[in-house]
C-alpha positions as CSV (number, residue, x, y, z in Angstrom):
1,X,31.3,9.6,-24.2
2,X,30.2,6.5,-22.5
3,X,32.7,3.5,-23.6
4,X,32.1,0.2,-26.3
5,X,32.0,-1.6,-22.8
6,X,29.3,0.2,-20.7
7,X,27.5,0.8,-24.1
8,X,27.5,-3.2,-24.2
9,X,26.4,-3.1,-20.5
10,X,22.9,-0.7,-21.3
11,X,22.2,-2.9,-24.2
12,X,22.3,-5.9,-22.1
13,X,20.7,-4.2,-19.6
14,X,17.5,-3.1,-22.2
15,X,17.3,-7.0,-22.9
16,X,17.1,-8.4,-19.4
17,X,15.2,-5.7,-18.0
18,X,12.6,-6.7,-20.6
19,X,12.7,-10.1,-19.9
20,X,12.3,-9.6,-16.0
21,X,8.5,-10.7,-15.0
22,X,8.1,-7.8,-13.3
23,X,9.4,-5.1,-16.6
24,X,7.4,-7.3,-19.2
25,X,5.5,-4.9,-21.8
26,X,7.8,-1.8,-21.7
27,X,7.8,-0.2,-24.8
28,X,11.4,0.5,-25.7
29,X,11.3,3.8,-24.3
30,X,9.9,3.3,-21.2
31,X,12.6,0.7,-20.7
32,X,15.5,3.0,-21.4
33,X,14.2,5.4,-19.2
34,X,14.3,2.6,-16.2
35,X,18.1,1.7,-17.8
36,X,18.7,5.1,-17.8
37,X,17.7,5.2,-13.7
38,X,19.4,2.0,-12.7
39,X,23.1,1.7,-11.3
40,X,24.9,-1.4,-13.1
41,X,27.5,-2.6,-11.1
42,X,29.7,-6.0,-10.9
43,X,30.6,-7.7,-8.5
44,X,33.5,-10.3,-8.0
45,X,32.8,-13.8,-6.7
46,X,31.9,-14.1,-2.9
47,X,30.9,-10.3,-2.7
48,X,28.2,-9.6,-0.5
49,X,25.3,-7.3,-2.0
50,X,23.7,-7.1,1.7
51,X,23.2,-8.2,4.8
52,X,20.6,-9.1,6.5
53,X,18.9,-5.8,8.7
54,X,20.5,-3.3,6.4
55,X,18.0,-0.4,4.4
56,X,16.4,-1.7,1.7
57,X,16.1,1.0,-1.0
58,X,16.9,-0.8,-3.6
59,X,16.2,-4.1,-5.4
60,X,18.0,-5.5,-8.2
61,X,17.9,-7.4,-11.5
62,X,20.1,-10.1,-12.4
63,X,22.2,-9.4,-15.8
64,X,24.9,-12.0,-15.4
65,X,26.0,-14.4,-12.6
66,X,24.0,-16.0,-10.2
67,X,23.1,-14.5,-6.7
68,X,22.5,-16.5,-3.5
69,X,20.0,-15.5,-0.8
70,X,20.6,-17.0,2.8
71,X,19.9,-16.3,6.2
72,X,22.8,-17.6,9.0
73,X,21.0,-20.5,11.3
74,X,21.5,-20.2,15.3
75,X,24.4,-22.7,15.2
76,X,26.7,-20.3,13.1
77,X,25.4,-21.9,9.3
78,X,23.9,-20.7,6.7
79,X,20.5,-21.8,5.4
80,X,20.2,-20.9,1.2
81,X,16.7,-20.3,0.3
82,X,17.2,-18.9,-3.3
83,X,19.5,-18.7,-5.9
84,X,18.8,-16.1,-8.8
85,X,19.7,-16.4,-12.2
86,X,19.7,-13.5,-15.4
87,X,16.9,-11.9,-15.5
88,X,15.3,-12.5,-12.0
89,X,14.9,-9.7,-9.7
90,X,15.6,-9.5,-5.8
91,X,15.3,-7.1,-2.7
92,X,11.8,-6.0,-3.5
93,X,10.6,-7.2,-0.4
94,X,12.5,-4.6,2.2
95,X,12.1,-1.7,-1.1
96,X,8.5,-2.0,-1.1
97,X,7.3,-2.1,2.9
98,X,10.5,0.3,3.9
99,X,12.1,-1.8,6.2
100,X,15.2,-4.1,6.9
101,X,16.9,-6.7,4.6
102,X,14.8,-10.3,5.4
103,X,18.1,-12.2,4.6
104,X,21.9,-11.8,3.1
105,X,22.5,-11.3,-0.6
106,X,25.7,-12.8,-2.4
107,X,27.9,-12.8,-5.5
108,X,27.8,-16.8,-5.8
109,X,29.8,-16.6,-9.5
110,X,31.0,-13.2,-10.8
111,X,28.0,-11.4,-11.5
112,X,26.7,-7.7,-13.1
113,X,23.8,-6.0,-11.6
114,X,21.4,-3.2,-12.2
115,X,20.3,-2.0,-9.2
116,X,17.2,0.2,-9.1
117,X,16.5,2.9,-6.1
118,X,13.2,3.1,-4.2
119,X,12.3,6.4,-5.3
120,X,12.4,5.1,-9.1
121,X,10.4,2.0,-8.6
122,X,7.7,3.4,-7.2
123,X,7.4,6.5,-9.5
124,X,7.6,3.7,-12.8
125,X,4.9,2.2,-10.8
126,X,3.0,4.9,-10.6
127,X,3.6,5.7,-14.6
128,X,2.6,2.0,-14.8
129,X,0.0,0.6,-12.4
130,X,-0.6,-2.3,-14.9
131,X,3.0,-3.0,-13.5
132,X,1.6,-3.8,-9.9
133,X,-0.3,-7.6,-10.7
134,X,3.2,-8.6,-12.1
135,X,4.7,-7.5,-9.0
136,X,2.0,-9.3,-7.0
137,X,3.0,-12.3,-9.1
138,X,6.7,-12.6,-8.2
139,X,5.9,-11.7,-4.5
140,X,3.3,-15.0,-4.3
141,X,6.2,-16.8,-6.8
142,X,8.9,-16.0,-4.0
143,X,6.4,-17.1,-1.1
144,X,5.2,-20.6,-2.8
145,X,9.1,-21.1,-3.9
146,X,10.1,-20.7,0.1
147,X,7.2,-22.5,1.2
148,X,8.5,-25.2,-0.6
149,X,11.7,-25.1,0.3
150,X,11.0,-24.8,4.1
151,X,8.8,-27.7,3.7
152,X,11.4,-30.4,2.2
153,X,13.8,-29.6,4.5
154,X,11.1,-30.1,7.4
155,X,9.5,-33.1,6.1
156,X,11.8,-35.2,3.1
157,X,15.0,-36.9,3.9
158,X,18.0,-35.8,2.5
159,X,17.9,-37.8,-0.8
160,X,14.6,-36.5,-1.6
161,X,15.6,-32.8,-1.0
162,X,19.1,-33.2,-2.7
163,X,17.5,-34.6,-5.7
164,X,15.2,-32.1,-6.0
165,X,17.4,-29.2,-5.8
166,X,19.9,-31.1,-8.2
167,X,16.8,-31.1,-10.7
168,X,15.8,-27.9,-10.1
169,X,19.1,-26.3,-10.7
170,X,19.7,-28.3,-13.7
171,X,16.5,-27.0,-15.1
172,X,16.9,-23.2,-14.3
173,X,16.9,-21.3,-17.1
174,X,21.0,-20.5,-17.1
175,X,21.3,-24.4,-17.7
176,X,18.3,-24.6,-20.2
177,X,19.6,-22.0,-22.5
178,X,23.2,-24.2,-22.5
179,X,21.2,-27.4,-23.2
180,X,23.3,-28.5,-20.2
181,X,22.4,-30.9,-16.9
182,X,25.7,-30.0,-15.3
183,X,25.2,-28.1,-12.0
184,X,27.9,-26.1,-10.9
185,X,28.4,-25.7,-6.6
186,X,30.7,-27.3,-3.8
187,X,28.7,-29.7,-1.7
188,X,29.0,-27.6,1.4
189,X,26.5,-24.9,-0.5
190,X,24.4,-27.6,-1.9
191,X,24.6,-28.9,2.0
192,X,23.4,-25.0,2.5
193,X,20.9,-25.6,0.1
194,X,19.0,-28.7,1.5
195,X,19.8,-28.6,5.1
196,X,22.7,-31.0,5.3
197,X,26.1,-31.4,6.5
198,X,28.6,-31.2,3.6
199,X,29.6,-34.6,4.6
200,X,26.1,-35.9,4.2
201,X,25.5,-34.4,0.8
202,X,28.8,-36.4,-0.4
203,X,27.7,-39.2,1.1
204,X,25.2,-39.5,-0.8
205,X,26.6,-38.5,-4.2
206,X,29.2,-40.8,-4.0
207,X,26.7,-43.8,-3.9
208,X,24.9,-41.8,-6.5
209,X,28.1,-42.2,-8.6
210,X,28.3,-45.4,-7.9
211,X,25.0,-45.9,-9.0
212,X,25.2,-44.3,-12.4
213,X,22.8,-41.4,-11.1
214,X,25.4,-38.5,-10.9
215,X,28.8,-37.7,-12.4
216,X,30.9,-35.8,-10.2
217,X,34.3,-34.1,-11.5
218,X,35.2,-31.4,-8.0
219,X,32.8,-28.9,-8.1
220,X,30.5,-30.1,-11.1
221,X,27.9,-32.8,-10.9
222,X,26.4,-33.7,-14.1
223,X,23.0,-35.3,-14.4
224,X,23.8,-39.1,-15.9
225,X,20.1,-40.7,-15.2
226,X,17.9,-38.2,-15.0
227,X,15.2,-40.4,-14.8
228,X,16.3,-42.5,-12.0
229,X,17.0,-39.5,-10.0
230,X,13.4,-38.2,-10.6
231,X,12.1,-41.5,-9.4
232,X,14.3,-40.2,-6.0
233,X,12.6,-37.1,-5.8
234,X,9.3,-38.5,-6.2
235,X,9.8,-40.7,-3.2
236,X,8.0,-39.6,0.2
């Protein structure tokens, strides 16, 4: 008899799995049949999911925690190129062509997965080929988002890109729901983020501070003047 704990899990499971873009318009038991397929695992803080170059058989959905996705630079860094939140999904790319991890998967917080095998994807898929568009849309969704992100690093200087991210992460949807404009990360993984030193990045928060822009209490920096730091990211 399955515990009040993992019962908890598959419920919370059900919801986000129905939230994901790509599980939208399951009828109830059409999603309990994916639930019933998927792993759920946790895993602590720092955890790696996988590396970059392993099989990719699986993808995963985000239940709780947020996930970071970075590939290591030439000079022994990492560069970040996405952070998932509840209810996104990762690793589809590898699952669906066959081939090697693109990048390296993290635990950035304590987070709960449900991890979904190959063979069970693509035989939903084939139950569901009105599934396939949605699919289509999060690949062109993760494309534009690193397009983006390859391009600010590329062409904006680091205020620019560091207010941007800071904006971006305060709006994710984990923030949203908590009505909160407090980002949670050490400056060497916003540094990650944008392309910077750590030093640089506390550089320039500490004349943000300064400024009224930012509020900075170790590894939180709240939002003070949201609208001045929009003006920032507008600049070119």
């Amino acid at each position: 008899m399955a515990s009040p704990q993992r019962n908890a899990a598959i419920d919370d499971a059900r919801r986000l799995l129905a939230n994901c873009m790509l599980f939208r318009g399951l009828v109830e038991n059409e999603r309990d049949a994916l639930v019933a397929r998927a792993r759920l695992r946790h895993f602590a803080a720092g955890e790696t999911i996988f590396l970059m170059g392993s099989p990719g058989d699986s993808m995963m959905a985000v239940l709780g925690g947020q996930i970071r996705i970075s590939v290591p630079s030439p000079e022994g860094r990492e560069i970040v190129l996405a952070i998932f939140q509840p209810g996104e999904v990762f690793g589809e790319i590898a699952l669906l062509d066959g081939k090697e991890r693109t990048a390296d998967a993290r635990a950035m917080t304590a987070c709960d997965l449900a991890i979904l095998e190959r063979r069970d994807v693509f035989a939903f898929l084939e139950r569901k080929p009105d599934a396939w568009p949605r699919l289509v849309e999060v690949l062109c969704d993760r494309l534009r988002t690193t397009d983006q992100h390859i391009a600010e690093v590329a062409l904006l200087q680091l205020p620019v890109r560091l207010a941007k991210a800071l904006l971006r992460m305060a709006d994710s949807e984990a923030n949203a729901a908590k009505g909160s404009a407090t980002v949670q990360m050490s400056q060497r993984e916003l540094g990650n983020i944008v392309g910077a030193a750590r030093e640089s990045v506390n550089k320039c928060l500490r004349e943000w501070q300064r400024s009224g822009l930012v509020r900075i209490e170790g590894t939180s920096i709240t939002i003070s003047n949201r609208a001045t730091l929009e003006d920032v990211a507008e600049q070119s």
